[in-house]
Backbone as ProteinMPNN parsed JSONL, in Angstrom:
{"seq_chain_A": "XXXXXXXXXXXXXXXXXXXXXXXXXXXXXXXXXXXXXXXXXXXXXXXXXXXXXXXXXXXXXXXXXXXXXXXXXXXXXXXXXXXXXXXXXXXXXXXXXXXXXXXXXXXXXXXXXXXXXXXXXXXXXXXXXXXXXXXXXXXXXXXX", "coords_chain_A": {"N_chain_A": [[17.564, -1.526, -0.251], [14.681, 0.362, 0.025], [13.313, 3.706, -0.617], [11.0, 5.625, 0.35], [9.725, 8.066, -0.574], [7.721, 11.015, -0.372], [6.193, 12.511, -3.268], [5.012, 15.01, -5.463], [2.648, 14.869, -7.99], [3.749, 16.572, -10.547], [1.608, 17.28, -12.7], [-0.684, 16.159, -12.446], [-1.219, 16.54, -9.537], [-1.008, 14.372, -8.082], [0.006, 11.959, -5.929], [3.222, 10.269, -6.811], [5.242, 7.627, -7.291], [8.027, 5.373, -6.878], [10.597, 4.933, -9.256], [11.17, 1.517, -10.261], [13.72, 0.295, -12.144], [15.564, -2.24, -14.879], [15.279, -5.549, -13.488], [14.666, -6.4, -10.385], [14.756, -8.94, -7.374], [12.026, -10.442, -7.329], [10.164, -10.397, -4.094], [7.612, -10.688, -1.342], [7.288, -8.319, -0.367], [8.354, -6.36, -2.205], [6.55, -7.295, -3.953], [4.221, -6.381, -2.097], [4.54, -3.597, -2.04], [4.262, -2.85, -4.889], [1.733, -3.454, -5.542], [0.448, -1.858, -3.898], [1.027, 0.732, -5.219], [3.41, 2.151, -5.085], [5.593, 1.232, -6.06], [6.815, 1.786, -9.156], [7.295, -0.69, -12.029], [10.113, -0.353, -14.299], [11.271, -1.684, -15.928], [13.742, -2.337, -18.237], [14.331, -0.516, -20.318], [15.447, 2.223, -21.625], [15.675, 5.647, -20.989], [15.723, 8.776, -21.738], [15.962, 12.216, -20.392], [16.448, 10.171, -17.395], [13.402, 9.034, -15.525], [12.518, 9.335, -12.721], [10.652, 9.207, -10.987], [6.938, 7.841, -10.978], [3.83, 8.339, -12.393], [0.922, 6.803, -11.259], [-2.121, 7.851, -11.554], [-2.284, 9.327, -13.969], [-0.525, 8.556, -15.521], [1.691, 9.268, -16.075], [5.601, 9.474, -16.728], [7.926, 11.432, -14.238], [10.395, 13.606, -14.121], [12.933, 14.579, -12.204], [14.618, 17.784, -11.505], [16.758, 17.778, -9.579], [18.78, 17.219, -6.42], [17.417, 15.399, -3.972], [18.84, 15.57, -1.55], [21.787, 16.575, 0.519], [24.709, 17.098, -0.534], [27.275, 17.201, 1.607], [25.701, 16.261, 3.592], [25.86, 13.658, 2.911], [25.863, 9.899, 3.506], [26.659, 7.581, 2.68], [27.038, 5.781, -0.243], [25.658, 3.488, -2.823], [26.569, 1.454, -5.642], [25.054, -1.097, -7.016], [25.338, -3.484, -9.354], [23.523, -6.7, -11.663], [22.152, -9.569, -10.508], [19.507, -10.589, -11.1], [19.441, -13.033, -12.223], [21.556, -14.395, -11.043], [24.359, -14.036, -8.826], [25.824, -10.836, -8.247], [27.291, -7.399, -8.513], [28.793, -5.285, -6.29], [29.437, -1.454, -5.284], [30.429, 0.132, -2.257], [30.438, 3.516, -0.813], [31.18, 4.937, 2.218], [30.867, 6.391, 5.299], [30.993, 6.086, 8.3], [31.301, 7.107, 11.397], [33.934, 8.313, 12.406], [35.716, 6.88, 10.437], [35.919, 5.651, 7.115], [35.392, 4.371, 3.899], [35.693, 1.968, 1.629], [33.972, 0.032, -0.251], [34.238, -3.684, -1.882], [32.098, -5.726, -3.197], [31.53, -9.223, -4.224], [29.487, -11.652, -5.906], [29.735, -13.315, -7.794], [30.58, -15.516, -8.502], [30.012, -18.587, -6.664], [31.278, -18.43, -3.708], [30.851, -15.349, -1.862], [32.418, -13.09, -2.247], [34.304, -10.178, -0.472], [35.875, -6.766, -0.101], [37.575, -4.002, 1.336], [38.44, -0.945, 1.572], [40.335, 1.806, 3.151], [39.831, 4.784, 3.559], [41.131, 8.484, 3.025], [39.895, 11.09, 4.706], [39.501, 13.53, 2.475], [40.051, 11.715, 0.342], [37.196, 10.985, 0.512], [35.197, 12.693, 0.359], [35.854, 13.718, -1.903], [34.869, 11.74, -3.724], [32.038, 11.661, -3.221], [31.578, 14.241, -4.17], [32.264, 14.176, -6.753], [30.367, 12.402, -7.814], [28.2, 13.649, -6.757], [28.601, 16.409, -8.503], [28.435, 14.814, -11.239], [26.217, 13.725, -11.72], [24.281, 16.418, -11.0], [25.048, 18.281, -13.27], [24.336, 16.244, -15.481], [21.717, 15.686, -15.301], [21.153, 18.565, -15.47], [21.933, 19.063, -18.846], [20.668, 16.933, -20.174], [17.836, 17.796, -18.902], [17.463, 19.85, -20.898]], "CA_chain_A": [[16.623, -0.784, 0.536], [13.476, 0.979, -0.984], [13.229, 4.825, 0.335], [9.673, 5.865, -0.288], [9.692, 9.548, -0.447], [5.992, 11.502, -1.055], [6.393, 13.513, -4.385], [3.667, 15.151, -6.105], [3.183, 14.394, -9.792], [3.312, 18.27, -11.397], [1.054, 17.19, -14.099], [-1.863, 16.343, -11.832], [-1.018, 16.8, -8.194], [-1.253, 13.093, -6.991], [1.484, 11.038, -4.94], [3.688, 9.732, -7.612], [5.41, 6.53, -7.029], [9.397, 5.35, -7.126], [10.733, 3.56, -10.36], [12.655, 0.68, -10.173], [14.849, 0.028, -13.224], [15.848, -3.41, -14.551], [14.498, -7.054, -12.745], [14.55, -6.958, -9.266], [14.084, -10.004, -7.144], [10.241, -10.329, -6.291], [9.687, -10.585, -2.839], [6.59, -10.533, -0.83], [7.54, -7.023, 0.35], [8.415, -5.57, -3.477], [4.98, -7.23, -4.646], [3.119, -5.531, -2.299], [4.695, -1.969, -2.811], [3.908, -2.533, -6.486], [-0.093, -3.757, -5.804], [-0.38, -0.546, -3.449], [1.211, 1.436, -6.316], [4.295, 3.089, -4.219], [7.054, 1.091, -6.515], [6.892, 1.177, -10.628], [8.694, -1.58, -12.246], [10.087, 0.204, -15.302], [11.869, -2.859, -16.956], [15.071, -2.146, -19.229], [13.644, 0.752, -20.573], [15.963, 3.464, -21.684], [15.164, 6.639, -20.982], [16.546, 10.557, -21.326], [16.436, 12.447, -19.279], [15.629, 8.909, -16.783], [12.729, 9.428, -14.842], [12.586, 8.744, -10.721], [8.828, 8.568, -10.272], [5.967, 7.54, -11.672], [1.984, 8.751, -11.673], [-0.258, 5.778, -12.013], [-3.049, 8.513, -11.977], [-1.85, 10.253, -15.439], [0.552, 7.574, -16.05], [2.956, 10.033, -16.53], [6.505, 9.488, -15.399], [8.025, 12.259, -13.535], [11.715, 14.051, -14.055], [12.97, 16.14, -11.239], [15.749, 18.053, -11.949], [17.208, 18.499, -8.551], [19.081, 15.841, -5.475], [17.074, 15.642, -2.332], [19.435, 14.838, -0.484], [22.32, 17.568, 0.137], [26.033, 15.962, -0.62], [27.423, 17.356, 2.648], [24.74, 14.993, 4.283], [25.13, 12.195, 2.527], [26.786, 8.949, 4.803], [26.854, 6.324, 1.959], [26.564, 5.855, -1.98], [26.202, 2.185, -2.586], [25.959, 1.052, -6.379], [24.625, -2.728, -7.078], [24.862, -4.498, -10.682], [23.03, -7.959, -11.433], [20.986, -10.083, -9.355], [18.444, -10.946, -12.019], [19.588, -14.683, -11.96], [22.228, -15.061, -9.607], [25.24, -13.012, -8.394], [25.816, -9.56, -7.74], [28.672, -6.878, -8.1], [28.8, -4.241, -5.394], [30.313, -0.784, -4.517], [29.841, 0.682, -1.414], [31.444, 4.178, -0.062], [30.235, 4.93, 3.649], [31.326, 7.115, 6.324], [30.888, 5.178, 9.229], [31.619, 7.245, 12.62], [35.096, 9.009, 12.037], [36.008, 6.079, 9.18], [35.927, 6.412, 5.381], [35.255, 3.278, 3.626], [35.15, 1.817, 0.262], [33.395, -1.866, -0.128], [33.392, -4.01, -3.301], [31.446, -6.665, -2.888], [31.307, -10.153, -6.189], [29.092, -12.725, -5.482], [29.139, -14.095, -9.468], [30.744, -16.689, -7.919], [29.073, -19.554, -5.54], [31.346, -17.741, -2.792], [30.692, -13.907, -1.938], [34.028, -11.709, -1.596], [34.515, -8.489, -0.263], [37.064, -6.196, -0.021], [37.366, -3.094, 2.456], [39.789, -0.273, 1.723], [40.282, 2.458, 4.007], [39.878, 5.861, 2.76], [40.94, 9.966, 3.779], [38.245, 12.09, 4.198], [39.684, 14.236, 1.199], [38.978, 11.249, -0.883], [35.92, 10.279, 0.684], [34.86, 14.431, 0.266], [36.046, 14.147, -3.463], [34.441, 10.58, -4.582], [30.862, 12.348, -3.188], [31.492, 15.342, -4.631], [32.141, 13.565, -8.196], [28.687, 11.736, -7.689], [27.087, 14.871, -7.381], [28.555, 17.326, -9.937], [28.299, 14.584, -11.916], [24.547, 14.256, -11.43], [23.527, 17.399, -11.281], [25.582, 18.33, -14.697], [23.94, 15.479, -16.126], [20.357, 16.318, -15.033], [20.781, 19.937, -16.568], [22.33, 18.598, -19.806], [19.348, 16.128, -19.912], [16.714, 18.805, -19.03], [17.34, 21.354, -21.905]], "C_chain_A": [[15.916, 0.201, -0.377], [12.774, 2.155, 0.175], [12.097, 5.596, -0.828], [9.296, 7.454, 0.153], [8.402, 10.401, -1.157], [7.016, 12.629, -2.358], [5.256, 13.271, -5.272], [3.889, 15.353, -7.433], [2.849, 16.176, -9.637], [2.302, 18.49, -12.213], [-0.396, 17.405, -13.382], [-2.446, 16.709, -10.608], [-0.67, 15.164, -7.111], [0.072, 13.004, -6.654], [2.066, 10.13, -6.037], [4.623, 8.244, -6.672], [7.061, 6.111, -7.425], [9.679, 4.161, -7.945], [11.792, 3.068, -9.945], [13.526, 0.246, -11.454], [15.183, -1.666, -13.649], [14.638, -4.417, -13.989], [15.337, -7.24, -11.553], [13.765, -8.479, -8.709], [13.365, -9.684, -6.433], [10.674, -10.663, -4.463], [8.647, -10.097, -2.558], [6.704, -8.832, -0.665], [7.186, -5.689, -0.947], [7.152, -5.786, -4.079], [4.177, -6.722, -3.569], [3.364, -3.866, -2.25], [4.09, -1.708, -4.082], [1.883, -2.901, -6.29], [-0.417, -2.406, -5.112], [0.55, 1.086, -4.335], [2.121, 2.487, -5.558], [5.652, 2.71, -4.765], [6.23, 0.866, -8.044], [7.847, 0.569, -10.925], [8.636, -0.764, -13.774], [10.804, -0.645, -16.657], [13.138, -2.134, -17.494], [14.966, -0.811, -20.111], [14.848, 1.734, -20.849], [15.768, 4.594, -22.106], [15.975, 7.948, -20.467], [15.994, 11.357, -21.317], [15.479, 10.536, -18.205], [14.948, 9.256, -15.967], [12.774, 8.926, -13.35], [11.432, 8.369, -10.097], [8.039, 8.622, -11.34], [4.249, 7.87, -11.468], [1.242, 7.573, -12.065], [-1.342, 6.549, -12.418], [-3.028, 9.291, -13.101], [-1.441, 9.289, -15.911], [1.294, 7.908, -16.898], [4.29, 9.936, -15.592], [7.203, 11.087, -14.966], [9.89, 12.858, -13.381], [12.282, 15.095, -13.522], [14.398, 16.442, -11.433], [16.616, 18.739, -10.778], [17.793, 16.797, -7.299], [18.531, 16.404, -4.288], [17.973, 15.665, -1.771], [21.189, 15.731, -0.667], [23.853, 16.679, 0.131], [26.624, 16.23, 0.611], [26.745, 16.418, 3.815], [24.97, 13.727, 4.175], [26.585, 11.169, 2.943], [27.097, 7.769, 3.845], [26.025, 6.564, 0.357], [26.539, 4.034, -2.209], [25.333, 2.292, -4.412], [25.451, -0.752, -6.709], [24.264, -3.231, -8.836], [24.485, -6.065, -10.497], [22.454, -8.259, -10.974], [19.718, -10.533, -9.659], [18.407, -12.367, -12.225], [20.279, -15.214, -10.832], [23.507, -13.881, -9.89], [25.128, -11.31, -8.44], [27.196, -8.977, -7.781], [27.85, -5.567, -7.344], [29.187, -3.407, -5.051], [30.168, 0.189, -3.312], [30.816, 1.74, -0.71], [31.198, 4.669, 0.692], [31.502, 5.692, 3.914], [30.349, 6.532, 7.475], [31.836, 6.372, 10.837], [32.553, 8.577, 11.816], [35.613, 7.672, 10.618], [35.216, 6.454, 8.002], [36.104, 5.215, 4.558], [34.786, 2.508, 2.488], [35.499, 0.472, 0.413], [33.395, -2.122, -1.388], [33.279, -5.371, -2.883], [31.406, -7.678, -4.463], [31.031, -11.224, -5.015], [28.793, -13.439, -6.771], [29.601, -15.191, -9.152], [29.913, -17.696, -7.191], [29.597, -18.647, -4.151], [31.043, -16.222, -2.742], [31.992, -13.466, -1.2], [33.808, -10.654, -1.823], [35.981, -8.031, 0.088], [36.837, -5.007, 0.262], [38.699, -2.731, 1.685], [39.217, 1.414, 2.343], [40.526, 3.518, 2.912], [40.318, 7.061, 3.52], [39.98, 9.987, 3.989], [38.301, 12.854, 3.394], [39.392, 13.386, 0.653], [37.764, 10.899, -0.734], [34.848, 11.539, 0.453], [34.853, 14.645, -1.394], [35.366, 13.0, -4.361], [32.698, 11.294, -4.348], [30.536, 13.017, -3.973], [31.497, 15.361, -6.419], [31.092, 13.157, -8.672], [27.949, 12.811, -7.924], [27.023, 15.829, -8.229], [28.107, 16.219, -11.175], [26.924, 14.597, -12.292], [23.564, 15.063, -11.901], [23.762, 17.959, -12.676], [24.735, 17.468, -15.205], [22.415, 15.793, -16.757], [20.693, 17.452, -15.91], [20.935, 19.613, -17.659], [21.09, 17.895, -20.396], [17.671, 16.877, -19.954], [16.165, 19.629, -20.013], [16.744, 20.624, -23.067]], "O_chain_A": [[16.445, 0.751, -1.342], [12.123, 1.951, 1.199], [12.156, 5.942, -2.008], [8.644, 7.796, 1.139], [8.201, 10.378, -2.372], [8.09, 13.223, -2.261], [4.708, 12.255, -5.701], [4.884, 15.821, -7.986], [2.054, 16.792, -8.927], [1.978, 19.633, -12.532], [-1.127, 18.38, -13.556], [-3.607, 17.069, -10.411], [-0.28, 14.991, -5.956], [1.019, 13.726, -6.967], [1.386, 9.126, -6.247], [4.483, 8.067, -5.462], [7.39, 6.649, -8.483], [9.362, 2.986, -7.757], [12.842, 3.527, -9.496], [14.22, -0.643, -10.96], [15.055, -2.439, -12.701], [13.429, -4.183, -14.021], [16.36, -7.923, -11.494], [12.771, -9.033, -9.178], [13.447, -9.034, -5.391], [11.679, -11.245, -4.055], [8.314, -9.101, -3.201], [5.691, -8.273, -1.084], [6.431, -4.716, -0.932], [6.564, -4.872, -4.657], [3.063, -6.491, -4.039], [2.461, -3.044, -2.408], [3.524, -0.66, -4.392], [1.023, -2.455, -7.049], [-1.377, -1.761, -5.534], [0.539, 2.238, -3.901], [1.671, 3.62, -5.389], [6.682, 3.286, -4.417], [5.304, 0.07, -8.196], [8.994, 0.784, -10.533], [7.584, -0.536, -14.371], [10.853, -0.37, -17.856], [13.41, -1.122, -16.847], [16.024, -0.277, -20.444], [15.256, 2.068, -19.736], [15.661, 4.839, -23.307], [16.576, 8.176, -19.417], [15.275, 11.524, -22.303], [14.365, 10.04, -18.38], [15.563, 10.009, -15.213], [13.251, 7.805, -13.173], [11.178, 7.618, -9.156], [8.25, 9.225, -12.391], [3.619, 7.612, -10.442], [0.963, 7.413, -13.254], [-1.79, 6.257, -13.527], [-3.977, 10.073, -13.166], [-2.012, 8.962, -16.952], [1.627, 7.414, -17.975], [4.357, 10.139, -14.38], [6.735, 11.977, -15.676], [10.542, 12.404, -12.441], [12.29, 16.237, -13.982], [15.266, 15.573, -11.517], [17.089, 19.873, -10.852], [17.312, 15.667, -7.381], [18.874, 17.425, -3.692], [17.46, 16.139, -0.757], [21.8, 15.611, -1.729], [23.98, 15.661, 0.812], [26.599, 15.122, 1.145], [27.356, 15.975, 4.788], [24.572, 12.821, 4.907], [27.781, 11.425, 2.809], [27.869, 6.928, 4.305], [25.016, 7.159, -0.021], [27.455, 3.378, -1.714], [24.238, 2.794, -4.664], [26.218, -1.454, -6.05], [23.148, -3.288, -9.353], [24.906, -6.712, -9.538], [21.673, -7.383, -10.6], [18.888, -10.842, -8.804], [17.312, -12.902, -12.403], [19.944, -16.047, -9.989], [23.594, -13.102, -10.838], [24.057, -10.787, -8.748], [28.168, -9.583, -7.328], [26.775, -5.041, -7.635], [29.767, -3.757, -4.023], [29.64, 1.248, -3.654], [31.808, 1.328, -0.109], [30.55, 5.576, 0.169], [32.582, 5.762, 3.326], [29.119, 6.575, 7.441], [33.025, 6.161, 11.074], [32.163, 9.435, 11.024], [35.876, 8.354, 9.629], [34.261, 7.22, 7.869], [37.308, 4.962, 4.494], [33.575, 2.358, 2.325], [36.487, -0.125, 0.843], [32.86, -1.358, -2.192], [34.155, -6.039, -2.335], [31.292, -7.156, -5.573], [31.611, -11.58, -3.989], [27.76, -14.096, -6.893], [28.925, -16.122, -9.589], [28.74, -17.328, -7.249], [28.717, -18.139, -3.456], [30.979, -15.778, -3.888], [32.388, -13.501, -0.035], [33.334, -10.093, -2.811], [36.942, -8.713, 0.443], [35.904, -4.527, -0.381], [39.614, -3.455, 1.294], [38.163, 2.002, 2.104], [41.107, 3.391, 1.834], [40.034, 6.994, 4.716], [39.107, 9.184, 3.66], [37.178, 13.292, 3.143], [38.323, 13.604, 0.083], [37.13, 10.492, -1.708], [33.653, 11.254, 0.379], [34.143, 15.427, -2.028], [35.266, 13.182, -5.574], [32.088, 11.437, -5.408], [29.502, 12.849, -4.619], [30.97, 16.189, -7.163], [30.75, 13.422, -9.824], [27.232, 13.029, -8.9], [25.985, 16.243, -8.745], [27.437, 16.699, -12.089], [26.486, 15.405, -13.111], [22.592, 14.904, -12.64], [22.747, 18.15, -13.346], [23.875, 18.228, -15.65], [22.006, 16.017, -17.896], [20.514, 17.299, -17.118], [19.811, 19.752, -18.143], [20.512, 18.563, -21.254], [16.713, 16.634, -20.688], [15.014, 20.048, -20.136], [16.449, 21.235, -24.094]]}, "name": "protein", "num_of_chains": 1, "seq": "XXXXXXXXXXXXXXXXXXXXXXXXXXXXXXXXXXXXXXXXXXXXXXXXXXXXXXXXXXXXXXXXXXXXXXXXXXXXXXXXXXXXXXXXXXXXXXXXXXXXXXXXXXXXXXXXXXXXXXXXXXXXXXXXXXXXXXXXXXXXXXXX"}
């Protein structure tokens, strides 16, 4: 899922645009985000501090040194390797209702297996909370 959040380039003011990383698979949907200039594909690219958006109008990318999104808030972290030819590894840690829920998903195979393990909410409070110091530490480290 592709969460298209307005952010204004600093440099010039326009509506910057959200990079994608890697080779996603095209779809109708991803090519036309990228023709109306709302997804950059940034390819393999490694980059420090890594940037999150992109200005086509400068065609400057864009490094914010801050998480929208407050960790107390946040209902799911899901990471996704692969998928550039075929298979996929998956980890997914959700809060679902009153449940606490850590997914790993391998489809390198022909079949796709998952595996569900039930979590506290102390670890599901402390695997977040790792995500985001780590993060934000990172970001500052990165910034200077």
């Amino acid at each position: 899922m592709i969460l298209f959040d307005t952010y204004t380039c600093p440099h010039c003011g326009h509506e910057t645009a959200q990079i994608i990383y890697g080779f996603p698979v095209m779809d109708d949907k991803l090519q036309k985000d990228i023709d109306e200039q709302r997804v950059y594909l940034a390819g393999c690219k490694k980059m420090i501090p890594p940037a999150s958006r992109h200005c086509f109008y400068c065609n400057q990318d864009v490094y914010y040194s801050f998480l929208p999104v407050d960790e107390a808030e946040t209902t799911c972290v899901e990471f996704k390797i692969g998928e550039f030819h075929q298979g996929y590894q998956k980890i997914i840690v959700e809060k679902k209702e009153n449940r606490f829920i850590a997914t790993y998903i391998d489809s390198l195979t022909n079949l796709e297996c998952e595996t569900n393990i039930d979590l506290t909410e102390k670890e599901y409070k402390k695997f977040i909370h790792n995500i985001y110091s780590t993060l934000k530490n990172g970001m500052k480290t990165m910034m200077i």
